[in-house]
C-alpha atoms as one frame of an Amber mdcrd trajectory, in Angstrom:
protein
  -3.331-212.901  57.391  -2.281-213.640  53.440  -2.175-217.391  53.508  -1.861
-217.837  49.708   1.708-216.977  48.562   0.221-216.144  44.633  -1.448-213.568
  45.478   1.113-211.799  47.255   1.962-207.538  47.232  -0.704-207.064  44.201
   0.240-203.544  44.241   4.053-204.601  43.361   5.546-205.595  40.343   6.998
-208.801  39.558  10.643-207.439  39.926  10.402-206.472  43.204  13.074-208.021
  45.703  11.898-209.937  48.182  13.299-211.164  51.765  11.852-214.109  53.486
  12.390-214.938  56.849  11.521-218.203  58.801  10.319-218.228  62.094  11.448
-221.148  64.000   8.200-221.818  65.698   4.441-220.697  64.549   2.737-217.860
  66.129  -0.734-217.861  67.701  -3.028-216.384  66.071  -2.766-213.081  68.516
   0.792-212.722  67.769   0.542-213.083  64.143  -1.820-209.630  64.289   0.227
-207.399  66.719   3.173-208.040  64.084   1.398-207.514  61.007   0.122-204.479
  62.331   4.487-203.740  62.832   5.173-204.753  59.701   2.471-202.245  58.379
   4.106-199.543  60.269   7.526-200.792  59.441   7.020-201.000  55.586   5.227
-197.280  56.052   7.746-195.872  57.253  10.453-197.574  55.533  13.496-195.395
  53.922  16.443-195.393  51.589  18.499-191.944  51.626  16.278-190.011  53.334
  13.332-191.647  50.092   9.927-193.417  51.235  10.025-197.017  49.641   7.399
-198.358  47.952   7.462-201.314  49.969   4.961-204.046  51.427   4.995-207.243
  53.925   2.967-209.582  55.437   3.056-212.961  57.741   2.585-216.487  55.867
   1.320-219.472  57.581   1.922-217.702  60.668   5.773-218.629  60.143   7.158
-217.153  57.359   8.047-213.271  57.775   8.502-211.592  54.132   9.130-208.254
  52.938   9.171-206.688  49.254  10.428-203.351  48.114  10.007-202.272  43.796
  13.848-201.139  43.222  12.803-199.457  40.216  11.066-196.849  42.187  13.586
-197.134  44.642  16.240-199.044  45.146  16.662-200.460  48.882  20.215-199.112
  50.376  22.531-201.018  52.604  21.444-198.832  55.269  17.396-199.753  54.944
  18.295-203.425  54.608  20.371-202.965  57.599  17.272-201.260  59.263  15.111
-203.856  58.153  16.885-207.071  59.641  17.085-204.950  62.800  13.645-204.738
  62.685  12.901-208.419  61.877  15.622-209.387  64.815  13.472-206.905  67.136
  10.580-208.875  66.207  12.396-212.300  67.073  13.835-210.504  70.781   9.991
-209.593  71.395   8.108-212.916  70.241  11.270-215.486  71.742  11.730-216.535
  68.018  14.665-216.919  65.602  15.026-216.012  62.148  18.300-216.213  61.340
  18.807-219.883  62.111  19.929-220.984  57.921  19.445-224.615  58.755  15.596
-224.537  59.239  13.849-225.515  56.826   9.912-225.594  56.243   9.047-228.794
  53.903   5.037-229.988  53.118   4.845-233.593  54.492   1.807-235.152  53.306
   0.478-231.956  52.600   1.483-229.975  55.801   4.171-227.342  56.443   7.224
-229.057  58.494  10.272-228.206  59.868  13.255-229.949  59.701  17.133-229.424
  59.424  19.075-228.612  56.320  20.740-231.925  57.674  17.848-234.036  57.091
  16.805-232.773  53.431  18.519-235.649  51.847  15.711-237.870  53.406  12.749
-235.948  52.459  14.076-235.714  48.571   9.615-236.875  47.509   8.553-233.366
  49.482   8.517-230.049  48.344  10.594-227.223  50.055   9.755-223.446  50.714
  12.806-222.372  48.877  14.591-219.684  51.113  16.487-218.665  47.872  14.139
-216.517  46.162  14.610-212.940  45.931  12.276-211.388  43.901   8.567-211.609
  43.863   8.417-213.162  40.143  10.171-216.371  41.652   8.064-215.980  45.062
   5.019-216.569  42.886   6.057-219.052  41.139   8.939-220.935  42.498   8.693
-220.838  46.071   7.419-224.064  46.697   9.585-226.624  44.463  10.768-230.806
  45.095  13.395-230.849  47.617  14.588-233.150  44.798  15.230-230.251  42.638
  16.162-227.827  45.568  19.750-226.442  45.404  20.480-228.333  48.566  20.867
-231.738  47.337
């Protein structure tokens, strides 16, 4: 499993949009395989109008679910984005996780990935935040990880 966000979709250019879903628990070390191995298939087989996308995803610190398509080859549709939240939601149903819940949020606290709520940023404004803003893979590389201080949310 890709553990270092950097390094991420090599084969993908910097514009590519990105999604990035938090699981609200980890997965075990098991569970993180059997759905990278559906994500593989997912991103394989992954269409806009009937058009292959050139698309990739992978599992983060066995939490964080992302996906990332190049538009410029082409472009994701409202009908593959709508196929590709059902698959991340048939993901969730299978594994008893949610990744829709907007008010978890996944700080480093003293080094170490943490959850909290979006109601508690305000008094963790000295720890950096996984920023679920970003959209494209340029800012995943680079600002993903910012000061909570500095976050939109405060």
């Amino acid at each position: 499993m890709q553990q270092n966000y950097k390094d991420l979709f090599k084969t993908l250019p910097e514009h590519s949009r990105v999604w990035i879903y938090l699981s609200d628990r980890l997965f075990t070390q098991e569970e993180s395989e059997i759905i990278l191995t559906e994500v593989d298939a997912f991103v394989s087989s992954w269409k806009a109008h009937q058009k292959s996308l050139n698309a990739s995803g992978t599992l983060i610190l066995n939490r964080f679910l992302i996906l990332a398509v190049d538009e410029n080859t082409e472009a994701a549709s409202g009908c593959s984005i709508d196929s590709s939240v059902n698959f991340v939601k048939s993901i969730g149903l299978r594994f008893g996780v949610d990744f829709f819940n907007r008010l978890n949020m996944l700080i480093l606290k003293d080094g170490k990935p943490t959850m909290i709520s979006f109601h508690d940023l305000a008094s963790h404004k000295e720890e950096n935040i996984f920023n679920p803003n970003i959209d494209s893979l340029r800012d995943l590389r680079q600002n993903w990880i910012i000061p909570v201080k500095e976050s939109p949310f405060i």
